[in-house]
C-alpha positions as CSV (number, residue, x, y, z in Angstrom):
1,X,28.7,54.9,67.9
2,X,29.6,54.4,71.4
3,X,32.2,57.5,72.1
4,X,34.5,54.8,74.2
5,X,35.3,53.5,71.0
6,X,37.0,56.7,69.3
7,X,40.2,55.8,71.4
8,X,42.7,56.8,68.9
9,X,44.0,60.5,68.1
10,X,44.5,61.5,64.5
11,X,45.3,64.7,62.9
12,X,44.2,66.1,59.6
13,X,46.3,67.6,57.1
14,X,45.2,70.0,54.2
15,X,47.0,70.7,51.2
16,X,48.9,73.8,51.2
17,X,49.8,75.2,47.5
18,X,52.7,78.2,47.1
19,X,54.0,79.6,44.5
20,X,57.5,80.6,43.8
21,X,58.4,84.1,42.1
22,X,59.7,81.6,39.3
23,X,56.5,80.2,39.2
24,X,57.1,76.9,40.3
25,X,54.4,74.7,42.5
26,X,54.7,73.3,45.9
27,X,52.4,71.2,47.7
28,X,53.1,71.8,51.6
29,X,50.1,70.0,54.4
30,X,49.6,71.8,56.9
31,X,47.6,71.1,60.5
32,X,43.6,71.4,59.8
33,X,42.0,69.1,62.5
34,X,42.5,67.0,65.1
35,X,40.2,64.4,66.2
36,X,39.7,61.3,68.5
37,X,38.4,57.8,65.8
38,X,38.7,54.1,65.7
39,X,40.4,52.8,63.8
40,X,40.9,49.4,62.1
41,X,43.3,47.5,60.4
42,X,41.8,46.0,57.0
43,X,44.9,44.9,55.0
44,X,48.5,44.7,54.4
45,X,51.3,43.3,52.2
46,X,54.8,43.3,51.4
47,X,56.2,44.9,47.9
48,X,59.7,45.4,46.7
49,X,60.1,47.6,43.7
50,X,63.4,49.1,42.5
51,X,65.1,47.3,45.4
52,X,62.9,49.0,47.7
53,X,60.4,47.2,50.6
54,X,57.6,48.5,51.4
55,X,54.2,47.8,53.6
56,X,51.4,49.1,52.2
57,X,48.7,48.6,54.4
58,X,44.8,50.1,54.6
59,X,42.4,51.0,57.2
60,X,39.3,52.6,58.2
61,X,39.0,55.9,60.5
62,X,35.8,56.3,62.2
63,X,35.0,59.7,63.0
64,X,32.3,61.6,64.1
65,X,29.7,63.0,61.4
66,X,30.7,66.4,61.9
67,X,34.4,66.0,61.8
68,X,35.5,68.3,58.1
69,X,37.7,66.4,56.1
70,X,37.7,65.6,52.7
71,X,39.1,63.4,50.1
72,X,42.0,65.9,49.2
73,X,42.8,65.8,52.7
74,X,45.6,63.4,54.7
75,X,46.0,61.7,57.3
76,X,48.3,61.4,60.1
77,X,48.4,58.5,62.9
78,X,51.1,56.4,64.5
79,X,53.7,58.7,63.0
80,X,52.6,58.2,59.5
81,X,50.5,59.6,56.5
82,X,47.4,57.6,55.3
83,X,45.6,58.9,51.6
84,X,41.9,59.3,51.9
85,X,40.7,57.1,49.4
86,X,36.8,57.3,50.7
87,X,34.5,58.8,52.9
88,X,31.1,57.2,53.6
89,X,28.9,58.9,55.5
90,X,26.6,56.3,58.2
91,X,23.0,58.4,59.3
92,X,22.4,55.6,61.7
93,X,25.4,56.1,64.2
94,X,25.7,59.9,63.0
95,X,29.5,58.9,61.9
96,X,31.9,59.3,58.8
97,X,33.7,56.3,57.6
98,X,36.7,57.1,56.0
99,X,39.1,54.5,54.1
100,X,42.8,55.3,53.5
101,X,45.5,53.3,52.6
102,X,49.3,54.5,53.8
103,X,51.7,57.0,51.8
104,X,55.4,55.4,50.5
105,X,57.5,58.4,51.2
């Protein structure tokens, strides 16, 4: 991959897990990495459920190969969180294609 095409900065989050004294669980993400990709939009609808809109849409980060993230991880770019649904790795361009799809919060 040519490196004029990672023109986009993302960040990625890792999941943070506390513990209260009354033994509750709390998933916090927290900063791990940030990295230049190019990205693409693949798809994106409209659904309304419970009187709620919303705009789920999916697309593919390109990274370089050795960027460390993993499926657990997040995403953040344009403001908003993306779940990791796959990473492919691609030998030939020495990249890691990664497929998320955007977080209703």
């Amino acid at each position: 991959m040519k490196a004029g095409l990672l023109n986009e900065v993302i960040e990625i989050y890792e999941k943070d897990v506390t513990i209260s004294e009354s033994g509750s669980v709390r998933h916090n993400y927290a900063l791990f990495y940030t990295t230049r990709a190019n990205v693409k939009h693949n798809s994106g609808s409209q659904i309304d459920t419970n009187g709620e809109v919303f705009y789920p849409t999916n697309k593919t980060f390109i990274v370089r190969k050795y960027v460390p993230v993993k499926e657990p991880m997040r995403i953040k770019y344009d403001g908003k969180f993306y779940k990791i649904i796959s990473i492919n790795i691609d030998k030939t361009y020495n990249n890691k294609v990664i497929m998320a799809e955007l977080i209703n919060e």
